[in-house]
Each structure stands twice: as C-alpha cells, then as structure tokens.
MINU-160725 format. One record per residue: x, y, z of N, C-alpha, C in turn; residue in one letter. Coordinates in nm, 4 decimals. Atoms other than C-alpha are relative to their C-alpha. Example, Ala and Ser with C-alpha at 12.3 -4.5 7.8 and 13.67 -1.06 7.14 Angstrom:
+----------+----------+----------+----------+----------+----------+----------+----------+----------+----+
!      nxx !      nyy !      nzz !     caxx !     cayy !     cazz !      cxx !      cyy !      czz ! aa !
+----------+----------+----------+----------+----------+----------+----------+----------+----------+----+
!   0.0890 !  -0.1190 !   0.0000 !   1.2300 !  -0.4500 !   0.7800 !   0.0900 !   0.1200 !   0.0000 !  A !
!  -0.0820 !  -0.1190 !  -0.0060 !   1.3670 !  -0.1060 !   0.7140 !  -0.0770 !   0.1090 !   0.0730 !  S !
+----------+----------+----------+----------+----------+----------+----------+----------+----------+----+
This chain:
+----------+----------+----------+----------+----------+----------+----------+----------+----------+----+
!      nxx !      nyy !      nzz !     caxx !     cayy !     cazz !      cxx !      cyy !      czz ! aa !
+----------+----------+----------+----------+----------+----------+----------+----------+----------+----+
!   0.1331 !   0.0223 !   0.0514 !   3.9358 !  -0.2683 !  -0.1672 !  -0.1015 !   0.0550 !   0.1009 !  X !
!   0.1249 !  -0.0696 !  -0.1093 !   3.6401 !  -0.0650 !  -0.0135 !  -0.1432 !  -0.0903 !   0.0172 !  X !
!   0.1252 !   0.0647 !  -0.0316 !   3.3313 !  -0.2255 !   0.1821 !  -0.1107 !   0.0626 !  -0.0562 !  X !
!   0.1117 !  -0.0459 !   0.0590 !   3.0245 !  -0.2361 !  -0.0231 !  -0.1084 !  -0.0019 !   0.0815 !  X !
!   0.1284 !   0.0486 !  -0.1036 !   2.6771 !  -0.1576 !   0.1621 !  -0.1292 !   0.0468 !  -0.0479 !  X !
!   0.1165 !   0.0009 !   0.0600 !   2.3491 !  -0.1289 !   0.0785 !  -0.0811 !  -0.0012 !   0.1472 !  X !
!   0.1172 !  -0.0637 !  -0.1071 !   2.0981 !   0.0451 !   0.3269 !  -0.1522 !   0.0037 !  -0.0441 !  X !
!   0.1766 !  -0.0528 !   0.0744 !   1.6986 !   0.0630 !   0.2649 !  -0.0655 !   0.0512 !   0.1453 !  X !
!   0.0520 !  -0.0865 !  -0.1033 !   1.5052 !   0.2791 !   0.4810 !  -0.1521 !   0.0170 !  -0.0686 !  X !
!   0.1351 !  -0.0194 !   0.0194 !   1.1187 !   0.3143 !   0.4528 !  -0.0933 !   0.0794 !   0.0195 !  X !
!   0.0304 !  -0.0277 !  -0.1118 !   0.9300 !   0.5753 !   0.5690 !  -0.1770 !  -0.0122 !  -0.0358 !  X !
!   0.0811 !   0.0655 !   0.0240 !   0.5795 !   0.4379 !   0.5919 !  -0.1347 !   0.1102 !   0.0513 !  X !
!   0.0633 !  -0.0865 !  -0.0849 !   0.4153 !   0.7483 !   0.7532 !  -0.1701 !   0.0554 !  -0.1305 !  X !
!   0.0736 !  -0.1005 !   0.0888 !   0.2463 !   0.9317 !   0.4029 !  -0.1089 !  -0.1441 !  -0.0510 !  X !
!   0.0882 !   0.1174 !   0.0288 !   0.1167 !   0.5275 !   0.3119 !  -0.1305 !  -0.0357 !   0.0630 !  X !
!   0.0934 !   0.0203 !  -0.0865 !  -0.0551 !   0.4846 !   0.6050 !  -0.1336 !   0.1134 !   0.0315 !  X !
!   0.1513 !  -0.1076 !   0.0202 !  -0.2586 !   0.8485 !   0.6184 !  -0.0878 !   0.0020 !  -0.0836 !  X !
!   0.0994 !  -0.0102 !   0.1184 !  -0.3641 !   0.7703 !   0.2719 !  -0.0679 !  -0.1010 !   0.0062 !  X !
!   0.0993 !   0.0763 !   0.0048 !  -0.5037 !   0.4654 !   0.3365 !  -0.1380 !   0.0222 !   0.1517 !  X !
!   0.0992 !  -0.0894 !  -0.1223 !  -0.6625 !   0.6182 !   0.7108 !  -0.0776 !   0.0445 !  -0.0405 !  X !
!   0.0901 !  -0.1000 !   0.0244 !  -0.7938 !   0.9125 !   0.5438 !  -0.0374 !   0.0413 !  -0.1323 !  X !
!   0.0016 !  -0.0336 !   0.1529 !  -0.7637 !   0.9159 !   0.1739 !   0.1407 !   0.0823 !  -0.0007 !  X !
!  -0.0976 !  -0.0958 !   0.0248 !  -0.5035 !   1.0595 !  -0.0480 !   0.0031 !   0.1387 !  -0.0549 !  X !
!  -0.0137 !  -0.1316 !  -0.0068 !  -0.5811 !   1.4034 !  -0.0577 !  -0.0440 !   0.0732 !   0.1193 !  X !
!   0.0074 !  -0.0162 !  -0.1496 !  -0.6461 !   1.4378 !   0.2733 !   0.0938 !   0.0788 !   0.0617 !  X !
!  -0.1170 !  -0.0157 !  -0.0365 !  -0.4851 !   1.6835 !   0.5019 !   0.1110 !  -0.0344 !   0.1016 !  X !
!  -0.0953 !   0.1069 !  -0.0777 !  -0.3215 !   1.4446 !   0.6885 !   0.0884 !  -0.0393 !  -0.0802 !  X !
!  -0.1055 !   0.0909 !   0.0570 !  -0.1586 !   1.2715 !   0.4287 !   0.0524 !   0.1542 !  -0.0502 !  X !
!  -0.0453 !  -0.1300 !   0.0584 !  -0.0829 !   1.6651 !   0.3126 !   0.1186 !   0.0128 !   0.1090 !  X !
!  -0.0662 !   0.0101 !  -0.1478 !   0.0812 !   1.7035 !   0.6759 !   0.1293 !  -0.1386 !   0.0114 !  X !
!  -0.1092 !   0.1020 !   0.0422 !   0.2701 !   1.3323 !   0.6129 !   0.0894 !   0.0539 !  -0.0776 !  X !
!  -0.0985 !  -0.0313 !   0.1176 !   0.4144 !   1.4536 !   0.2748 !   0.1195 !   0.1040 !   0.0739 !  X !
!  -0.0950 !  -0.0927 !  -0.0149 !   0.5861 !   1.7703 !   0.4402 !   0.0751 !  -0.0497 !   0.1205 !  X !
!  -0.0933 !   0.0681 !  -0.1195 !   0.7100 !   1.5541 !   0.7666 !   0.1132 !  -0.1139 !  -0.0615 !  X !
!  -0.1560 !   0.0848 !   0.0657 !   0.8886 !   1.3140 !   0.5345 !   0.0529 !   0.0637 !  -0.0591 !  X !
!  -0.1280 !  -0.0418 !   0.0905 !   1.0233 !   1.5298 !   0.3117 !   0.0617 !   0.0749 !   0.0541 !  X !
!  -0.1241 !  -0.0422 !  -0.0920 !   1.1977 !   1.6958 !   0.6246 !   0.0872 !  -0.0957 !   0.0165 !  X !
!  -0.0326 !   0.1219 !  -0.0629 !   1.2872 !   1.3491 !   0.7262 !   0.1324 !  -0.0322 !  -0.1380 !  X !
!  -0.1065 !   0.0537 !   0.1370 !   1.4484 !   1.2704 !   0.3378 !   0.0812 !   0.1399 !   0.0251 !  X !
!  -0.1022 !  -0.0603 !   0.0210 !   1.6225 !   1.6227 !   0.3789 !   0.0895 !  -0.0486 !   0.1259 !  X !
!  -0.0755 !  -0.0135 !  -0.1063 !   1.7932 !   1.5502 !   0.7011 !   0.0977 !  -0.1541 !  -0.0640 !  X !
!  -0.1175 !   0.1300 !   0.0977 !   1.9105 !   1.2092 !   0.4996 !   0.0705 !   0.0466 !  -0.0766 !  X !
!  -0.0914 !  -0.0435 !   0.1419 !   2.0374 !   1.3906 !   0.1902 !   0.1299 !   0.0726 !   0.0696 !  X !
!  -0.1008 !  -0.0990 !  -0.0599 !   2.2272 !   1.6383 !   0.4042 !   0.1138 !  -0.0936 !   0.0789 !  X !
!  -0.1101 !   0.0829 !  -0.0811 !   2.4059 !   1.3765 !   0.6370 !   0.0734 !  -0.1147 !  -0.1114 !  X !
!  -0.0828 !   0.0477 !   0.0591 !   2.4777 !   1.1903 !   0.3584 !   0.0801 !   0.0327 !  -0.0971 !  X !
!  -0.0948 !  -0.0555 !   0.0629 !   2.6388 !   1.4338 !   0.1630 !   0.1227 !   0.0498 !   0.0761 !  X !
!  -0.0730 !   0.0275 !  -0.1142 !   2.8269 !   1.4869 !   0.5199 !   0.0897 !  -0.1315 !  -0.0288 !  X !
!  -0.0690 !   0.0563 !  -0.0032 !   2.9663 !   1.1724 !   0.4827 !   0.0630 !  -0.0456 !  -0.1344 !  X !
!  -0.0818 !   0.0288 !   0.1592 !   3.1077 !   1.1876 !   0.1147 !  -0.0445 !  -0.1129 !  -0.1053 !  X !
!   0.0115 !   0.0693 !   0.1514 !   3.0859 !   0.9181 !  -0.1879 !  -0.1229 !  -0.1079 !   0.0378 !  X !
!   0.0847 !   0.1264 !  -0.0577 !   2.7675 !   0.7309 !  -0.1289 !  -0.1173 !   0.0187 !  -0.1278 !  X !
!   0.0501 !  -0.0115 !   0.0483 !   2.5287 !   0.7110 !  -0.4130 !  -0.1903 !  -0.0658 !   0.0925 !  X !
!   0.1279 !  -0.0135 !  -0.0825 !   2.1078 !   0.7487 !  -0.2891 !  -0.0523 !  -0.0333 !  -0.1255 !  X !
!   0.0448 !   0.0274 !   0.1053 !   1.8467 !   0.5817 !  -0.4818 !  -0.1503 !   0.0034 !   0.0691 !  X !
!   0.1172 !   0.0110 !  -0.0553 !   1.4541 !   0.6713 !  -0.4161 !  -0.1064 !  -0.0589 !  -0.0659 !  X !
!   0.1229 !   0.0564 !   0.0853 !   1.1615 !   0.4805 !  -0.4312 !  -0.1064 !  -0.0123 !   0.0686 !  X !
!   0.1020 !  -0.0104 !  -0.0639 !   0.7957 !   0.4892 !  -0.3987 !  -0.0581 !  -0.1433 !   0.0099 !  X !
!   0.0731 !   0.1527 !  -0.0032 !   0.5601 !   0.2255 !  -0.2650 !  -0.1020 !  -0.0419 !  -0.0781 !  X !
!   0.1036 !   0.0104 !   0.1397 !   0.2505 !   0.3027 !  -0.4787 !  -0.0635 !   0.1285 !  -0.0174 !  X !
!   0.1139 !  -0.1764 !  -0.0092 !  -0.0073 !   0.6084 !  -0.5719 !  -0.0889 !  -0.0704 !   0.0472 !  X !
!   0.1301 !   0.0208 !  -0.0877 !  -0.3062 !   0.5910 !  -0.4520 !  -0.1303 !   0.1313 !  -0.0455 !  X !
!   0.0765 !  -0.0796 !   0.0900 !  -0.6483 !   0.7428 !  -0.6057 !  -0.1094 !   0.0402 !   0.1268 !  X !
!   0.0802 !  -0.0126 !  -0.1035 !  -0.9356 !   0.8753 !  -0.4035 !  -0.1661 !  -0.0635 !  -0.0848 !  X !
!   0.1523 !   0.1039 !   0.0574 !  -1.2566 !   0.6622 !  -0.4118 !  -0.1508 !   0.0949 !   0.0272 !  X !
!   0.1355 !  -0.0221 !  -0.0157 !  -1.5865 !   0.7644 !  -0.4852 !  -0.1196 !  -0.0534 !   0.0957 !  X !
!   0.0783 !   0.0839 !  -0.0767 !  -1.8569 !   0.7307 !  -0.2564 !   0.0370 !  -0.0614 !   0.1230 !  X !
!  -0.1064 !   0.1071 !  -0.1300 !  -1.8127 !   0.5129 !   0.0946 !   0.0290 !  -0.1243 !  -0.0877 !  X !
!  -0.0306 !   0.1821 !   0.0638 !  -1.7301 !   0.1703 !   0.0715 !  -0.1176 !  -0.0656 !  -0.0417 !  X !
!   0.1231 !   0.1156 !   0.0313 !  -2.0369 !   0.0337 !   0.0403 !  -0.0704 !   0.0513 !  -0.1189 !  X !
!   0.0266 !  -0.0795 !   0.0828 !  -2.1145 !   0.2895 !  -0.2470 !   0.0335 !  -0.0744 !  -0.1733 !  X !
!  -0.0802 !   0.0550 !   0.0927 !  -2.1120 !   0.1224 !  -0.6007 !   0.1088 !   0.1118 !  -0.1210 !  X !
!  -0.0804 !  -0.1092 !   0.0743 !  -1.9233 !   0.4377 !  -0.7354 !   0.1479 !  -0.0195 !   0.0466 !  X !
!  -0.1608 !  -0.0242 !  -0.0537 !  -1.6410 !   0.3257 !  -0.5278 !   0.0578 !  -0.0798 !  -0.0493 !  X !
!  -0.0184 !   0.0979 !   0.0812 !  -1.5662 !   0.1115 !  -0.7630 !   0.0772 !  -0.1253 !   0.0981 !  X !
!  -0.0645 !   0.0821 !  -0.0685 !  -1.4805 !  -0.1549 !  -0.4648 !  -0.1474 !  -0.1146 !  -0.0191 !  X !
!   0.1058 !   0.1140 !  -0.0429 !  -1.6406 !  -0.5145 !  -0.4916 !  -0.0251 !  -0.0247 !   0.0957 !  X !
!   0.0152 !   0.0706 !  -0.1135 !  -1.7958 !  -0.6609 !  -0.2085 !  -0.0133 !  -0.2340 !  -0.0034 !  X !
!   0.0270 !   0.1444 !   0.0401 !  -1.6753 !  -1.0284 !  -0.2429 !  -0.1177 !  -0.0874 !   0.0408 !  X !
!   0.1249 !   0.1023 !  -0.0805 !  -1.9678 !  -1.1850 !  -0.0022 !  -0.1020 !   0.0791 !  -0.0761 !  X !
!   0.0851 !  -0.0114 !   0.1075 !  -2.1961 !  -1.0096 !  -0.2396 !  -0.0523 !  -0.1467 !  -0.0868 !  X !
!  -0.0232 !   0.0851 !   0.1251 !  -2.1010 !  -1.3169 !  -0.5127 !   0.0227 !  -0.1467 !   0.0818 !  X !
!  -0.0275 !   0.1472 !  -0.0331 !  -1.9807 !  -1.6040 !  -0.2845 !  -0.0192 !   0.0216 !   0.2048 !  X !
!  -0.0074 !  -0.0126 !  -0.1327 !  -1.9928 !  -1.6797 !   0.0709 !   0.0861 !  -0.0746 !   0.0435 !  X !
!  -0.1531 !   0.0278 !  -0.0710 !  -1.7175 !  -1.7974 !   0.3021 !  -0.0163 !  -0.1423 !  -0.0284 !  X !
!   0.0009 !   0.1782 !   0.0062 !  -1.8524 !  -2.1829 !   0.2739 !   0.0487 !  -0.0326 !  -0.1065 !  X !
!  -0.0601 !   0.0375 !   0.1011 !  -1.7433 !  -2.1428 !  -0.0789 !   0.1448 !  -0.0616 !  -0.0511 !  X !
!  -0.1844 !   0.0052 !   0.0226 !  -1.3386 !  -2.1542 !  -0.0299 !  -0.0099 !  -0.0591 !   0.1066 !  X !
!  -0.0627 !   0.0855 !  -0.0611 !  -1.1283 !  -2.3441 !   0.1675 !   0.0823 !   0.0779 !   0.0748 !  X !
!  -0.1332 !  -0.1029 !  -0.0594 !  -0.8404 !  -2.0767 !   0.1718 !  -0.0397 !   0.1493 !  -0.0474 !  X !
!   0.0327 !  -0.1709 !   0.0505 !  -0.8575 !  -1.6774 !   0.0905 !   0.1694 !   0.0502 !   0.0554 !  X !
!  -0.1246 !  -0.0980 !  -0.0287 !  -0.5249 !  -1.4713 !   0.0859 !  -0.0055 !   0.1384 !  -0.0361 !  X !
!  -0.0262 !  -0.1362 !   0.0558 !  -0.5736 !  -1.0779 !   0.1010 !  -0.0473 !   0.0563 !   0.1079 !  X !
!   0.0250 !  -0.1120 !  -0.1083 !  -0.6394 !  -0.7915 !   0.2877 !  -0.1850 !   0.0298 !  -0.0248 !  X !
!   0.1330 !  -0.0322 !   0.0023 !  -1.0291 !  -0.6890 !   0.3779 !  -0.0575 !   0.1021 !  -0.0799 !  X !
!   0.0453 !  -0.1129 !   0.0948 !  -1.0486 !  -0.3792 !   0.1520 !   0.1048 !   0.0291 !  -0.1039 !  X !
!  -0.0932 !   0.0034 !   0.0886 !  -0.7257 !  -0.4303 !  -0.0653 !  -0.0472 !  -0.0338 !  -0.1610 !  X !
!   0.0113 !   0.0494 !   0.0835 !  -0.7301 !  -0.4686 !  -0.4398 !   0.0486 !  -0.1628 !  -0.0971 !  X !
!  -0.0884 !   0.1105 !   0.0470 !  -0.5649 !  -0.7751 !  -0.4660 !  -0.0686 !  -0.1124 !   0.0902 !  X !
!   0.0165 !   0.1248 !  -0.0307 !  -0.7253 !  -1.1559 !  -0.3526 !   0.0393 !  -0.1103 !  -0.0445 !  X !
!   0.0237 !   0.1342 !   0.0723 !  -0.6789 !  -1.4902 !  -0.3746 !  -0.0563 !  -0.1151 !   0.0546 !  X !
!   0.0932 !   0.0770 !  -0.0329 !  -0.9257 !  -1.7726 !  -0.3402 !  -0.0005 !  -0.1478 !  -0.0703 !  X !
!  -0.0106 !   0.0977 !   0.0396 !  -0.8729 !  -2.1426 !  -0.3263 !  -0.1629 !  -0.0450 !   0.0182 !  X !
!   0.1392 !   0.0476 !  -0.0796 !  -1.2335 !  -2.3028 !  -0.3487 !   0.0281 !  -0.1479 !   0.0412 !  X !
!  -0.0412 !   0.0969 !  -0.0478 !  -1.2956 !  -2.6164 !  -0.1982 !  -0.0571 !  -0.0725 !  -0.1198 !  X !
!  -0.0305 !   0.0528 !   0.0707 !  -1.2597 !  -2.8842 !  -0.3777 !  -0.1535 !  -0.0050 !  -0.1234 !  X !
!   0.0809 !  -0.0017 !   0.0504 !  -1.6648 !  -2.9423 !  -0.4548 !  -0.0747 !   0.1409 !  -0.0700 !  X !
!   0.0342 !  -0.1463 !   0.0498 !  -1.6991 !  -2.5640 !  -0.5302 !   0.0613 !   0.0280 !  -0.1323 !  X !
!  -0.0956 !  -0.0228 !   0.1366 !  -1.4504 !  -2.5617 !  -0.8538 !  -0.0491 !   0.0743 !  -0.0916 !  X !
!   0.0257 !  -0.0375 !   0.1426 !  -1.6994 !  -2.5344 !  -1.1084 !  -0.0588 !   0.1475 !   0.0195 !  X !
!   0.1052 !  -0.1567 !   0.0307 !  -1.8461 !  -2.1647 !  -0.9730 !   0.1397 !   0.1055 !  -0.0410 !  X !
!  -0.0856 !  -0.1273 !   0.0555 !  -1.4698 !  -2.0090 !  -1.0617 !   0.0580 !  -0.0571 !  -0.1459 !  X !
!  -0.0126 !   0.0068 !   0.1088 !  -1.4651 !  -2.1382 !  -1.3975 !  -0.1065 !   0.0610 !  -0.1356 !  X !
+----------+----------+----------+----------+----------+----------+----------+----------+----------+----+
C-alpha cells in the first residue's frame, strides 16, 4: 500500500504587489513572471519524480480602484464617515479590506438595524 501526501505551497509574492501597488502595476507584472518561473521549476521536478498528481489554485483577482482612497470613485467606504469608534464594542477586519465586522455595544443596537 503506497503513502498518501498532500503538499500546499503558496506563493504570496504577485498578492502582495497588487495590494502595494495595484494590479496592473509593473511590479505585480514583474511578480507574475517570477512565479511563474517559480511554478515551472515545480512542474519540472515534479514530473522528475514520477506519479504525483498537481492541483492549482488562486487566492483572489483583484480590480484596480478609481481615484485614491479617499476619492468617492474608489468605490471604498470610509467607515468613521457613518459611525465612530465609541459606537462598537468589537470590530473584526482589515483597515482598507472589503470585508468587516462590527459588534455594537450593547446601548448602540438600534443604529445597525
């Protein structure tokens, strides 16, 4: 009976320029062609070592924003616009990410309904 294994490898290089510099940037242009040396030198060694099935996957796309940040074309909210920090209790997210979450405190309830 042969040992089953399961490898994941990441390479986090083309994620990070696009959020640095944007994704059409030529940095993240410069990323794209350093990993996809990086994935050939994988494909090749692992066709070197015979029966191994490879499975690829991306982390996300990524669009380029209008405007700076503070620009309302960039289509980015500015949460302290709408509430201020005394409002919540808890907050879970990143400072310019699309994704939050906001416990208010207890006497604050009725402004997220």
């Amino acid at each position: 009976m042969s040992v089953k294994c399961l490898t994941g490898v990441y390479f986090e290089l083309v994620d990070s320029r696009g959020h640095d510099f944007g994704p059409n940037s030529e940095e993240v242009k410069d990323a794209i062609k350093a990993v996809d040396a990086q994935v050939v030198r994988v494909i090749n060694a692992l066709e070197e070592a015979g029966d191994i099935n490879l499975m690829m996957f991306s982390d996300h796309g990524m669009a380029e924003r209008l405007g700076g940040p503070n620009d309302a074309a960039s289509g980015l909210i500015n949460l302290l616009d709408y509430v201020t920090e005394t409002d919540w209790q808890h907050a879970v997210g990143s400072e310019s990410g699309p994704n939050l979450q906001i416990w208010p405190k207890p006497d604050n309830e009725d402004w997220v309904s």
